[in-house]
C-alpha positions in Angstrom: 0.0 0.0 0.0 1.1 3.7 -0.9 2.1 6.2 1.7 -0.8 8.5 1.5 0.5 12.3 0.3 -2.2 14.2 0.8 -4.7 13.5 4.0 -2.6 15.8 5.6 -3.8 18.6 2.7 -7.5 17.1 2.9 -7.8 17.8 6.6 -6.2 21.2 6.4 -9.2 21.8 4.2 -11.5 21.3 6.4 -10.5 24.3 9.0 -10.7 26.7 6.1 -13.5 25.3 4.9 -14.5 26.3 8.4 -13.2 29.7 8.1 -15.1 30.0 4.8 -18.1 28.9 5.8 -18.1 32.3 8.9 -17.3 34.8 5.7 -20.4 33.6 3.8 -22.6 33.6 6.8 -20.8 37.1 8.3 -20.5 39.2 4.8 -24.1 39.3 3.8 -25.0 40.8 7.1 -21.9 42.9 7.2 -23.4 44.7 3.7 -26.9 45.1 5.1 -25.3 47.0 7.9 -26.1 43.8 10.3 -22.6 42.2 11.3 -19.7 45.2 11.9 -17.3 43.1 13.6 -13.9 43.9 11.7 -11.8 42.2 14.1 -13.6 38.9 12.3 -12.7 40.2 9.2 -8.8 41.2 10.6 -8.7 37.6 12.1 -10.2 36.0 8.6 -7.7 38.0 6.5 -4.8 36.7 9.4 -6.0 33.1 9.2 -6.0 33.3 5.2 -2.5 34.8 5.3 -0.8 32.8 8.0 -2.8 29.5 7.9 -4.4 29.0 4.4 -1.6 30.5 2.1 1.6 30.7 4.4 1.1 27.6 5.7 -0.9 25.2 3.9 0.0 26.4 0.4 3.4 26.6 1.3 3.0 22.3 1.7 0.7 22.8 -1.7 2.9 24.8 -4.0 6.4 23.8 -2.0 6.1 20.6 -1.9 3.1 18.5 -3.4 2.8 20.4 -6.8 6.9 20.5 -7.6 6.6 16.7 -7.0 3.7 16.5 -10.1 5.9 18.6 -11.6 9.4 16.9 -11.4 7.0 13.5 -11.9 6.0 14.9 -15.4 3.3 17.0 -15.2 3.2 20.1 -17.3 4.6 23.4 -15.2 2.2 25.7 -17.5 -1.3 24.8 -18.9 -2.2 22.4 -16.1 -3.9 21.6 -13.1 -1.1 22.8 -11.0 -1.0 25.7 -13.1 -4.8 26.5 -12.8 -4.5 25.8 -8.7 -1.7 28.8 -8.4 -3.6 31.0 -10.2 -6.2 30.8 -8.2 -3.9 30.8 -5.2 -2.5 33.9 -6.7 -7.0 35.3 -7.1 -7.6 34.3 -3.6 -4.5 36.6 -2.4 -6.4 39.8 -4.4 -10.0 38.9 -2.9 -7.8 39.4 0.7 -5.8 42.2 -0.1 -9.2 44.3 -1.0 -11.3 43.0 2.1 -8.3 43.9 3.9 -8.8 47.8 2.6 -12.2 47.8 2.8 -12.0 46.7 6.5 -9.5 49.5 7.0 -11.7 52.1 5.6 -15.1 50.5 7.6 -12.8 51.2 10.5 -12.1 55.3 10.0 -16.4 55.1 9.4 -16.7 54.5 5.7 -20.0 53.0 5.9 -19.7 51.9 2.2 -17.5 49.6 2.4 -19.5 47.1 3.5 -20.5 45.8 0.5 -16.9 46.0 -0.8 -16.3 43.6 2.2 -18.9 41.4 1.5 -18.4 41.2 -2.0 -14.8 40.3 -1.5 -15.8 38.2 1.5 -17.6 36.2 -0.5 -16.0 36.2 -3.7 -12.8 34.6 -1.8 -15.0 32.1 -0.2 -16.8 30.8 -3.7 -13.5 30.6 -5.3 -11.9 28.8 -2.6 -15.2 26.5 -1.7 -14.5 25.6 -6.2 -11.0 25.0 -5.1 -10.9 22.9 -1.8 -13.2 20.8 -4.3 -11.0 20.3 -7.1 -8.1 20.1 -5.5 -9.5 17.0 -3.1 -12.1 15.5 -5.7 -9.1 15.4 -9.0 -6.0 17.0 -8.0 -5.1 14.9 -4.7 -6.6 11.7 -6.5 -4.3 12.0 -9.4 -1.0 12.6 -7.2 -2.1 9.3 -5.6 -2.1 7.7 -8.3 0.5 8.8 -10.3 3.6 9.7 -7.8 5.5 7.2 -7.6 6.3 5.8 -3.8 10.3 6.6 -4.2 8.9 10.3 -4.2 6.7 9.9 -0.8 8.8 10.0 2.0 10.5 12.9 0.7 6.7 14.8 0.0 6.4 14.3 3.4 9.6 15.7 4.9 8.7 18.4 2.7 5.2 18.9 4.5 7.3 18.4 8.2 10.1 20.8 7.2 7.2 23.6 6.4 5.6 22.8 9.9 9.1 23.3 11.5 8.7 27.0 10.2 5.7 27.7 12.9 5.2 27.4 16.5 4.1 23.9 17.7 1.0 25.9 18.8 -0.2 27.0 15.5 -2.8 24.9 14.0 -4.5 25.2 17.4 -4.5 29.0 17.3 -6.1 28.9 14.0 -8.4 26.5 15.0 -9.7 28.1 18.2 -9.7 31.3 16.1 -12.6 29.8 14.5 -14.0 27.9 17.1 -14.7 31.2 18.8 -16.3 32.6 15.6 -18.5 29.4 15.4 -19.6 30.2 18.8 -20.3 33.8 18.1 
């Protein structure tokens, strides 16, 4: 039996899928004027930074998709290609909330819709995402990588989890625990 590559990925998911879930519930209120908590939004944007892109994406586009690659797969005009550009989309949908947050803050009441709309435009794209990279993209690198290539996928995923505190995925995950419970 194969050393399975991505479960570790696949679980990851399921926190931001978590986190996702509080933007599409939050943001619609947020623009009717209803929800004008922006430390959620601050801590959203911080848990897509640090946790989603810095360190989960970091094991994606570090590690897992430079192994399709070196294994054969097509650098440009490919599944890994498509997954970084989106990556790359998700990182503009934050950057904006982040602004429109900051003006909400100093009273610029119309933001909010800015917020929302960049709330959820993050979380459809990432909801599409989460789903083709578990339901094709994860599939296919269990099939095709070879097992000589495992062990060192997965030092690869340890040797980014060296680069945060021990305490980090808990963090993240009573960040949204507490949102949950809001």
């Amino acid at each position: 039996m194969k050393t399975n590559i991505t479960q570790v990925l696949v679980d990851e998911h399921r926190l931001i899928l978590r986190m996702i879930a509080l933007l599409e519930k939050n943001a619609p209120q947020t623009a009717e004027g209803n929800y004008l908590n922006w430390q959620f939004y601050l801590d959203g944007v911080d848990f897509i930074r640090q946790y989603s892109d810095r360190f989960h994406h970091a094991k994606e586009e570090d590690v897992l998709f430079k192994a399709l690659i070196d294994n054969g797969m097509p650098k440009d005009h490919s599944p890994v290609a498509a997954m970084l550009m989106e990556h790359d989309l998700g990182r503009e949908f934050v950057r904006a909330m982040e602004a429109d947050v900051q003006d909400a803050q100093s009273g610029l009441s119309s933001s909010y819709q800015a917020i929302a709309d960049n709330a959820l435009g993050y979380a459809a794209l990432l909801r599409d995402h989460i789903s083709k990279e578990d339901d094709i993209l994860y599939p296919l690198a269990e099939r095709v990588i070879p097992e000589t290539m495992r062990e060192e996928i997965l030092q690869g995923y340890q040797a980014a989890e060296t680069q945060v505190s021990p305490e980090f995925g808990k963090r993240y995950q009573a960040v949204v625990l507490q949102y949950e419970l809001e």
